[in-house]
C-alpha positions as CSV (number, residue, x, y, z in Angstrom):
1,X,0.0,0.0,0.0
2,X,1.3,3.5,-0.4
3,X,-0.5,6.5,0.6
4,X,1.4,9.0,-1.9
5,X,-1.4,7.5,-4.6
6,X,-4.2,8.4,-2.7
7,X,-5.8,11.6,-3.3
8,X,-6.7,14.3,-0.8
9,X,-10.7,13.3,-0.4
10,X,-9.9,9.7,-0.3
11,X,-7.2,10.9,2.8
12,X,-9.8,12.7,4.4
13,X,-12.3,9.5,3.7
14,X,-9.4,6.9,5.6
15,X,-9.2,9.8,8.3
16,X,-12.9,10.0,9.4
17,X,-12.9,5.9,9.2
18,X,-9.8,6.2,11.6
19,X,-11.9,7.9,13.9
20,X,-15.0,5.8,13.9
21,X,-17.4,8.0,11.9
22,X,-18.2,5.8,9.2
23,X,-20.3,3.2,7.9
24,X,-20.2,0.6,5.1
25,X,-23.5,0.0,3.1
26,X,-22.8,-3.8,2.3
27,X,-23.9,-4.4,-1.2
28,X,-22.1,-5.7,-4.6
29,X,-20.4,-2.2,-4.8
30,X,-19.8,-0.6,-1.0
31,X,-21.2,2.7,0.2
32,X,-19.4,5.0,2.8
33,X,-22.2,7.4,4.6
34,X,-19.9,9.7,7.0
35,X,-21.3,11.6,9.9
36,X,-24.7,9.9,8.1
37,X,-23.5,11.7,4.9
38,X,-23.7,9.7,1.3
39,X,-19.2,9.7,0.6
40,X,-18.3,9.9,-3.4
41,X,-18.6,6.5,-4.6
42,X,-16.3,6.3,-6.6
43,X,-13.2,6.7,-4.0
44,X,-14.9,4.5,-1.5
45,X,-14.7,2.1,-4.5
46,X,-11.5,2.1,-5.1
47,X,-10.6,2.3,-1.1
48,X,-12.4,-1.1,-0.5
49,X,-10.9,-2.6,-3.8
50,X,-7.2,-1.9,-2.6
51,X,-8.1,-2.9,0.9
52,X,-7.9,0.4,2.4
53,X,-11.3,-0.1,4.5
54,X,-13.3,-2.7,5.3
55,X,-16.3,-3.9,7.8
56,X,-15.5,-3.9,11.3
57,X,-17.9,-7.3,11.6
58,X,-19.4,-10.2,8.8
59,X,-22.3,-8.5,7.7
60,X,-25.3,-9.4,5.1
61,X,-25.8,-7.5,1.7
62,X,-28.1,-4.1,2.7
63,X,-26.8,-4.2,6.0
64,X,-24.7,-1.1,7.8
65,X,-22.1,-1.7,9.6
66,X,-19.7,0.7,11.1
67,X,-16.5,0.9,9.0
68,X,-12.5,-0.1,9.8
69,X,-8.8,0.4,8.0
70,X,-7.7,-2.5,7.4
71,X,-4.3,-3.2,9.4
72,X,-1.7,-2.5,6.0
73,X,-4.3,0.9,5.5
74,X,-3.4,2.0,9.4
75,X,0.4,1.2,9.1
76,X,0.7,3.0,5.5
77,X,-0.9,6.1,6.9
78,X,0.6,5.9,10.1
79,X,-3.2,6.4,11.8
80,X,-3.8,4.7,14.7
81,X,-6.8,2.3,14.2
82,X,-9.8,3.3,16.7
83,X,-10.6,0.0,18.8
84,X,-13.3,-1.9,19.0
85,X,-15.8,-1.8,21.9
């Protein structure tokens, strides 16, 4: 993973996930809603392709779940990953 691809939305995107603000929309393409906020689709695409985010639990298709870096996303970015409760 390297961060110096990512763009300055999809930075801000992996920052409000970092800090537990986000939600994944489980469905064949993922949706981000931020502080309950539709994100641009197409960078949450992309950020869930290259395994920058992903669900913080299993979940079913049309289900919300709250959102989570994936462990390579954290170290890359150098963000500490918010901890489950």
């Amino acid at each position: 993973m390297d961060a110096g691809t990512l763009n300055r939305r999809e930075h801000a995107i992996l920052r409000a996930v970092a800090a537990g603000r986000a939600e994944l929309l489980i469905s064949c393409a993922p949706d981000l809603l931020i502080d309950g906020g539709w994100c641009d689709h197409t960078a949450v695409t992309r950020l869930v392709s290259e395994g920058w985010i992903r669900p913080a639990r299993p979940a079913v298709a049309g289900e919300r779940v709250p959102a989570r870096l994936t462990e390579g996303a954290a170290e890359a970015l150098g963000i500490p990953r918010r901890q489950s409760a």
